[in-house]
N, C-alpha and C positions, 0 to 999 in steps of 0.2 A: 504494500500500500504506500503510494507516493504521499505527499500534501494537498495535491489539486484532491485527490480524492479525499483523503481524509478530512477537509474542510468540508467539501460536498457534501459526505457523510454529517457531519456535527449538522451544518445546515440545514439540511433536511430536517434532521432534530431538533432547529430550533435551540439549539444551546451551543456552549462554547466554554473551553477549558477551566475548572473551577480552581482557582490558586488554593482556597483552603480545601484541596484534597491532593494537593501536589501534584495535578493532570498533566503533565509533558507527555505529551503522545508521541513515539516515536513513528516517523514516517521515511524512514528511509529505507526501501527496500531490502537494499542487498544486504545492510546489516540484519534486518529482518531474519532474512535465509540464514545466516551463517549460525546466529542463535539457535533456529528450529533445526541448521545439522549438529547440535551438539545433545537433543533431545534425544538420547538413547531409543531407539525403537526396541519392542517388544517388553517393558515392562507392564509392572500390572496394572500402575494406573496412571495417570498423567493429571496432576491438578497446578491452572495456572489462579496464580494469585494477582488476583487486578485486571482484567480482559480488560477494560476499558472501550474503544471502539474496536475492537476486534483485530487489530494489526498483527498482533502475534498468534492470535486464539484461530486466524486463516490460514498461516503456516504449519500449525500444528495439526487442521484439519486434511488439509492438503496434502500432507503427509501419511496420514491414516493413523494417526496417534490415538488407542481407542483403550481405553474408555477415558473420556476426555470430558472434566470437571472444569468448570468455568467461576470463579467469585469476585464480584464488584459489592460496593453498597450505594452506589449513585444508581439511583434510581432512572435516570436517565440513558446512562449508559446499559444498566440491564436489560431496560427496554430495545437499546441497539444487539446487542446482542444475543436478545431472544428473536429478534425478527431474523437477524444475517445466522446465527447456528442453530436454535430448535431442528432437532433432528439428529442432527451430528454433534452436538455437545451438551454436557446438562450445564445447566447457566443456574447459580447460584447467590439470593442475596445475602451475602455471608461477610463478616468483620474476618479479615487473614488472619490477625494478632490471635485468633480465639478460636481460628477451626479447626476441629478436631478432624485429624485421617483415619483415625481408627477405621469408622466402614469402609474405608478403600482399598482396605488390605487383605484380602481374601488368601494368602498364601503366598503370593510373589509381588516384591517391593516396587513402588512405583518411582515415580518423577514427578517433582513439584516444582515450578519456573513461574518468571514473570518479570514484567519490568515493575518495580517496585517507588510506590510512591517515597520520596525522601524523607518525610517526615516519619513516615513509620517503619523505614525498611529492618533498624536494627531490631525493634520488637517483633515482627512479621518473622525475621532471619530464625533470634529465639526461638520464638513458639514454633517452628519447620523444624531448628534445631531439636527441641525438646523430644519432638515425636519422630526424631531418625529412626528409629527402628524398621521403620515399615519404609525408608526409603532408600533408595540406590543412587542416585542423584539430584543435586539443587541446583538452576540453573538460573541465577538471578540479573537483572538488568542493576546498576546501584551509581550512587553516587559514588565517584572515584572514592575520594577520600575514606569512605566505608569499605571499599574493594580492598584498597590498599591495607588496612587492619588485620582483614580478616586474612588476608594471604600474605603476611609480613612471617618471616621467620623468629623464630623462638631467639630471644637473646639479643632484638633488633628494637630500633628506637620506635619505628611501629606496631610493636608488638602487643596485642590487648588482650583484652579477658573475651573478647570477641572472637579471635583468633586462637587465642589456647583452648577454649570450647572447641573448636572445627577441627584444629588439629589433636584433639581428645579424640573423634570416632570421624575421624575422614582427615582431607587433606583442600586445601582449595590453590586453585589457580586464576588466575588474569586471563581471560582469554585475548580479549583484544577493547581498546577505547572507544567509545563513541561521541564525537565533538557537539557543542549545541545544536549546530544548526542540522541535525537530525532528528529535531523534535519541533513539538507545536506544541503549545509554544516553545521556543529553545531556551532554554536553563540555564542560567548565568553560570556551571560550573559543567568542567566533564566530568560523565559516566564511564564505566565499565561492565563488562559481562562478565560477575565470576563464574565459575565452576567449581561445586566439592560434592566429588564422588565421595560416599560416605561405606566405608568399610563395616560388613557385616555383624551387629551388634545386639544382646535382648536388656539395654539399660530402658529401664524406665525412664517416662518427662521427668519425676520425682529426682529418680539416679540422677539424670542431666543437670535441672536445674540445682540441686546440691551442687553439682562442680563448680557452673556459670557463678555460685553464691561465693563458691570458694574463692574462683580464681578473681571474681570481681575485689574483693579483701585483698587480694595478696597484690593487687594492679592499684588500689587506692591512693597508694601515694610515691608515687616510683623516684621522688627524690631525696627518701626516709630510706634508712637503711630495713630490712625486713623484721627487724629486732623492736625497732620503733612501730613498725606498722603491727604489730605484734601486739606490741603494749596500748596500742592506743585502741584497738580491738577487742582488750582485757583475752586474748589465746595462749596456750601455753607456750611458753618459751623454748621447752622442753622438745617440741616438736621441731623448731631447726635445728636444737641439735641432735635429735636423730638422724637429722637427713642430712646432716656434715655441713649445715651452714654455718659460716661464719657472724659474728654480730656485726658485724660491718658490713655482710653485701649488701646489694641491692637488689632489686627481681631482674633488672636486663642482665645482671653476672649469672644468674642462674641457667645453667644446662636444661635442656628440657624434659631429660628422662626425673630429673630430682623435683623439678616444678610438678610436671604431675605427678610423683608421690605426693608432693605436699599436700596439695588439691587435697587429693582422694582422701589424704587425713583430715584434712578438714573437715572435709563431704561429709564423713564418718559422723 
């Protein structure tokens, strides 16, 4: 879907991109394609989070991407996309931060994508995180700066509590940028498409989110040694020194195999 069209499309509708839902509508084709080829074909189920005008929710159909789960909450745009997919997609009016996959999982793990509105991408990211179990791949459109986080290596000055969750039960990659002016409206800032294949797991949201709490703690103040961050936490002290910290590091000094024991005692 180019711009002529996708204007076309809104018009018809009668509306026009709502800032307070963060609508950048990507309309750039061949970026388009290159996302729906990173859409694993044959998993079990395929949910994108955010259809919006249908840009990506056509490449996926296109594809034969089946069974194929669609959730907006603009009412408006649900309307568009029960007219353009009924039939070939179920179109859901659903909050992402809060939908549960469980029904989707019938035995073989699906695919969850989308271009992700900015405001809510990191909780959205979360809650997809929480319920990997049931998934094999997350395929998200994102504000660079979030991409960046979430695919920063352990030990690096981008490195988050965003990013030590992903690399906890997967791993994530950059695939490639997307500049403004591939969007309606275009976004004062670049995007990117990550990718994280998520490595076969049975944690619980529970499990997850206990780490996300952990590692969130241990990332609270990365220019306090962990000793301080420790104490102003009221945690046991006792806990870095099991795990051979010194009272001087800091979290970027930490290796990652030691970070996640930490965590998991935490979690604990």
């Amino acid at each position: 879907m180019n711009r002529d069209i996708l204007k076309t499309l809104l018009a018809a509708a009668g509306v026009s991109p709502r800032k307070g839902l963060s609508q950048n509508f990507l309309c750039d084709d061949a970026a388009l394609e290159r996302i729906a080829d990173v859409l694993t074909p044959g998993a079990g189920f395929y949910v994108e989070m955010g259809g919006g005008a249908g840009s990506l929710t056509e490449k996926a159909v296109g594809r034969g991407l089946q069974p194929l789960t669609v959730l907006d909450i603009d009412e408006t745009m649900l309307r568009i996309l029960h007219e353009r997919f009924d039939g070939k997609a179920t179109v859901i009016n659903a909050d992402a931060v809060r939908y549960d996959l469980t029904p989707h999982f019938t035995g073989t793990r699906g695919v969850v994508f989308g271009n992700l509105p900015y405001q809510a991408s990191s909780p959205i990211l979360l809650s997809v995180l929480s319920q990997s179990r049931y998934i094999s791949r997350i395929v998200f459109l994102l504000q660079r700066e979030v991409a960046v986080k979430c695919a920063a290596e352990p030990a690096s000055r981008d490195f988050s509590p965003l990013g030590a969750l992903i690399r906890h039960i997967g791993d994530a990659d950059i695939l490639f940028d997307i500049g403004p002016a591939s969007f309606f409206p275009p976004p004062k800032v670049m995007s990117s498409v990550l990718q994280i294949p998520i490595r076969p797991h049975d944690k619980t949201p529970d499990e997850i989110m206990a780490m996300a709490d952990a590692f969130r703690v241990l990332f609270s103040h990365r220019r306090k040694t962990l000793a301080n961050v420790f104490k102003m936490h009221r945690l046991p002290a006792a806990f870095l020194e099991e795990a051979g910290i010194g009272a001087n590091a800091r979290i970027e000094e930490i290796d990652w195999p030691t970070l996640e024991a930490l965590a998991a005692r935490l979690a604990r």
